[in-house]
N, C-alpha and C positions, 0 to 999 in steps of 0.2 A: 635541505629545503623543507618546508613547514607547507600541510597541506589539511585545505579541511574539508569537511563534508557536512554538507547540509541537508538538515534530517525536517522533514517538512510537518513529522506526527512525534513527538519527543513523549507522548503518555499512552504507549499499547505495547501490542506486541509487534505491529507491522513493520516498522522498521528496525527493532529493537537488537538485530544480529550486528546493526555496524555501531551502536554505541557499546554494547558490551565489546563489539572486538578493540574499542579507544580503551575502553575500563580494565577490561582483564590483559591489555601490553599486549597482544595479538601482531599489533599495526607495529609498533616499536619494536617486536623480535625481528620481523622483517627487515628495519633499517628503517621504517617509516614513522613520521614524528607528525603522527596526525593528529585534531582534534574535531569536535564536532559544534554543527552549529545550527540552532534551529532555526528555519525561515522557512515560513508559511504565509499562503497556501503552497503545492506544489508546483506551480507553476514560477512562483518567485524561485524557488530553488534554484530549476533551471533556467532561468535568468538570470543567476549569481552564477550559475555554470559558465551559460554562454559568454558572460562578461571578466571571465576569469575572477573571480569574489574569491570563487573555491573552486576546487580541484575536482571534490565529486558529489555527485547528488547518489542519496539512499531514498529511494521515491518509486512511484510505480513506472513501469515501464514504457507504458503508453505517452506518458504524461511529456516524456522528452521532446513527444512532438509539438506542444507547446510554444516552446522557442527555436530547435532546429527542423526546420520542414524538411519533409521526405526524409528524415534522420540524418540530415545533413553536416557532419561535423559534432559528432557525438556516436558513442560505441556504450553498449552495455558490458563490465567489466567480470559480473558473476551476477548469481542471484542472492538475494537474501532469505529464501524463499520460493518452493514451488506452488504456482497457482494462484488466481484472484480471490485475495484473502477478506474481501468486503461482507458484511453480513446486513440483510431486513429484518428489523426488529418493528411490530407493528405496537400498537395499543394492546395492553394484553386483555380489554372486559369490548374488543371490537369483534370479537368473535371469529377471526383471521385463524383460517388452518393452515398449518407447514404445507410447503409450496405449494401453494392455492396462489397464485399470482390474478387470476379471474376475481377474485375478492379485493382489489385495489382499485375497483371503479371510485372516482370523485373522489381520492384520498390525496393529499398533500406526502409529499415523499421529503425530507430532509438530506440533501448529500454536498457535497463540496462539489464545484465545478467539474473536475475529474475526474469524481470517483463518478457523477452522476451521470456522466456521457457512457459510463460501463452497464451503469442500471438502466439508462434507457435503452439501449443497445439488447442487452436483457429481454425486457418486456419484447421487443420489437421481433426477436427470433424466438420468444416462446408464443406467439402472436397477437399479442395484443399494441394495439396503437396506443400510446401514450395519450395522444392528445384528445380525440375522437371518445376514450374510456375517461377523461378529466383527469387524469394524474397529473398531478404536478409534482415538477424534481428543480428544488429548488435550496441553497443555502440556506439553513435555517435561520430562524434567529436572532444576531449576537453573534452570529458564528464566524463572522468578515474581519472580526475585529483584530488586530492584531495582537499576536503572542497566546491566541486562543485556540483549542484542539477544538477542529473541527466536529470529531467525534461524539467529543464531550460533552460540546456546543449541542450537538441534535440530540442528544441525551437528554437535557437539562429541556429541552424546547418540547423533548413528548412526553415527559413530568409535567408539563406545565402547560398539556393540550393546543398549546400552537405548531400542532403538525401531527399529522395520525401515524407517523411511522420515520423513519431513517436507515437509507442506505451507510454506513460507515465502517469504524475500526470494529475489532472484537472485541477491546475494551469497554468503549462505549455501549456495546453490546449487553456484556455480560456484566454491567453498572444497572440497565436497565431490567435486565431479566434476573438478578438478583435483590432487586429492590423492588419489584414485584408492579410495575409501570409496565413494564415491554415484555412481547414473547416472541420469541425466535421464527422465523417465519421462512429464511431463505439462507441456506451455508452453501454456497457452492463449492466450496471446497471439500466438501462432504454427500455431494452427488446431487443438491440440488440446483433448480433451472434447467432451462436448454440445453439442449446437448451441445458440446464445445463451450460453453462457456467458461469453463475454470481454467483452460488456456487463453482468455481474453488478454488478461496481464500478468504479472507478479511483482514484487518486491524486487526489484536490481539496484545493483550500484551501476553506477555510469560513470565517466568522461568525458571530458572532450576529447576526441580524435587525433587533435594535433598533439595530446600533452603525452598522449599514447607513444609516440611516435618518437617524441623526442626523448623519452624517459621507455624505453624497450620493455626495461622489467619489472616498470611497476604494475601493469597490470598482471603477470603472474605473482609477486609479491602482496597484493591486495588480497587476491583471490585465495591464496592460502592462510594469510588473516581471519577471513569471513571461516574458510573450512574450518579452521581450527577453532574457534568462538562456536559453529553451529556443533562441532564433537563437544567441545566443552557443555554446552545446553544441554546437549542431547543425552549425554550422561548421567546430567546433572541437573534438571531442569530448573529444581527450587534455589540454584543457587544464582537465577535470575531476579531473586527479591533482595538478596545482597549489594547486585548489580547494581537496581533501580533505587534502593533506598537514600542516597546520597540525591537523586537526581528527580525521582517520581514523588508527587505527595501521598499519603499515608496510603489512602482506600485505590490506587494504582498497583502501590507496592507488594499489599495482601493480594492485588489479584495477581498478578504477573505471573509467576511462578504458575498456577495451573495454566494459563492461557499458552508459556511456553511447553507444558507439559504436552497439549493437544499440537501446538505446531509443529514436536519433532517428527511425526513422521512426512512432514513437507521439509523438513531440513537439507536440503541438497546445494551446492554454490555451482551446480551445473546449469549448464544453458540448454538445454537441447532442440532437437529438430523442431521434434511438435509444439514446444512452446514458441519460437520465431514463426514458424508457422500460423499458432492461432496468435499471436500477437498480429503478423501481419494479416491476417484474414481480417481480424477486428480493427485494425486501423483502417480498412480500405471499407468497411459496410459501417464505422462509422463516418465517416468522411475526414479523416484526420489525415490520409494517407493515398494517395493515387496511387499508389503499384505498390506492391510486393518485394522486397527488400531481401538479398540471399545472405546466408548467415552469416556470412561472411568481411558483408560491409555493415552488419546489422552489433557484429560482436568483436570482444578484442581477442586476437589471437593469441 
């Protein structure tokens, strides 16, 4: 059986653990003849999910609520990644201090539909109202268009002053703060925001539930695909510019390598408590989710 997965950011590092595990035969040692496929935004993905398109989605975790409510017929299979990996890159001559979020009054925010229900989410538990303070979170853009990174898209949009800032990848991130546009403003991944925020979401692979069911052992056969790709990285991290060169365009390719250098110590394909935990805390404050979900029907076994 032929199985694919749809990867919804194909130019960072965020989802970057399940194409290297197609590229380096990770999936194939397993017995798995998988490839990959990119359809953006994330929420298409999992509508290629829910419609059987593909087998799995490499996307954030939240985002499956989307198309299966109440996680309805969908299981997260491992992680790609620990923690909400999204970074605020603001205007770098706006005069924005590192996590000063009180300085985003009347500012235009850049983020894709789902990543930006995480940022308002955000703003909302370090207390400031979104809407009352004028922020807006919003698609930048050009950025709708299809076969386009979202990321990249809000990159290109705070080059070009139509938006004072972007929630997105680290890519797009460090496009901007290397070219001397954008300055780093918010890494939650690295202790800033709210407190609980960096278990809002993460990087998972997903299924569908039934395909779990009927196929036993693919999801522990995935899940040591991913591990062995994240040892691989984690080793080795520059041998992610090898990876991406056939697949990223050039100024991706130069970055990648350091960007996986900074994500091995989130390299983990474990699921654990506290992250179902703040995953469901954040589904249910932001209204994505009416109850609380035990690990159990939340994860594959």
């Amino acid at each position: 059986m032929q199985f694919k997965i749809a990867v919804p950011d194909f130019v960072s590092n965020s989802y970057f653990p399940a194409v290297a595990a197609v590229e380096l035969g990770h999936f194939k040692k397993e017995g798995l003849d998988v490839s990959v496929e990119f359809i953006s935004p994330v929420e298409k993905a999992y509508l290629a999910l829910k419609n059987r398109d593909v087998q799995f989605v490499a996307g954030s975790a939240h985002s499956a609520l989307s198309c299966f409510q109440e996680w309805r017929g969908v299981k997260l299979v491992c992680a790609l990644s620990q923690g909400m990996y999204w970074s605020l890159v603001m205007r770098s001559d706006g005069g924005f201090a590192h996590n000063d979020l009180r300085g985003l009054r009347q500012c235009s925010i850049g983020a894709a539909p789902w990543v930006g229900i995480a940022f308002r989410q955000l703003l909302i538990e370090a207390g400031i109202n979104p809407i009352s303070s004028g922020i807006s979170i919003a698609p930048a853009p050009k950025s709708i268009a299809d076969g386009v990174n979202f990321g990249l898209a809000a990159a290109d949009a705070l080059a070009g002053r139509t938006v004072d800032g972007f929630w997105a990848n680290n890519m797009a991130a460090e496009v901007a703060v290397r070219r001397g546009f954008g300055s780093l403003v918010l890494d939650t991944r690295r202790g800033d925001g709210p407190p609980g925020c960096f278990d809002y979401t993460f990087a998972s692979l997903a299924a569908r539930a039934d395909l779990l069911e009927q196929l036993p052992g693919i999801a522990a056969a995935a899940t040591r695909a991913i591990a062995a790709t994240l040892r691989d990285l984690s080793a080795d991290p520059l041998r992610a510019a090898h990876i991406a060169r056939p697949l990223f365009p050039q100024f991706a390719t130069d970055i990648i390598g350091d960007l996986v250098a900074r994500d091995v110590p989130f390299y983990s394909p474990q699921i654990t408590n506290a992250a179902v935990d703040g995953l469901n805390r954040f589904a249910m404050n932001a209204g994505l989710a009416k109850s609380a979900k035990p690990y159990s029907e939340l994860v594959a076994s």
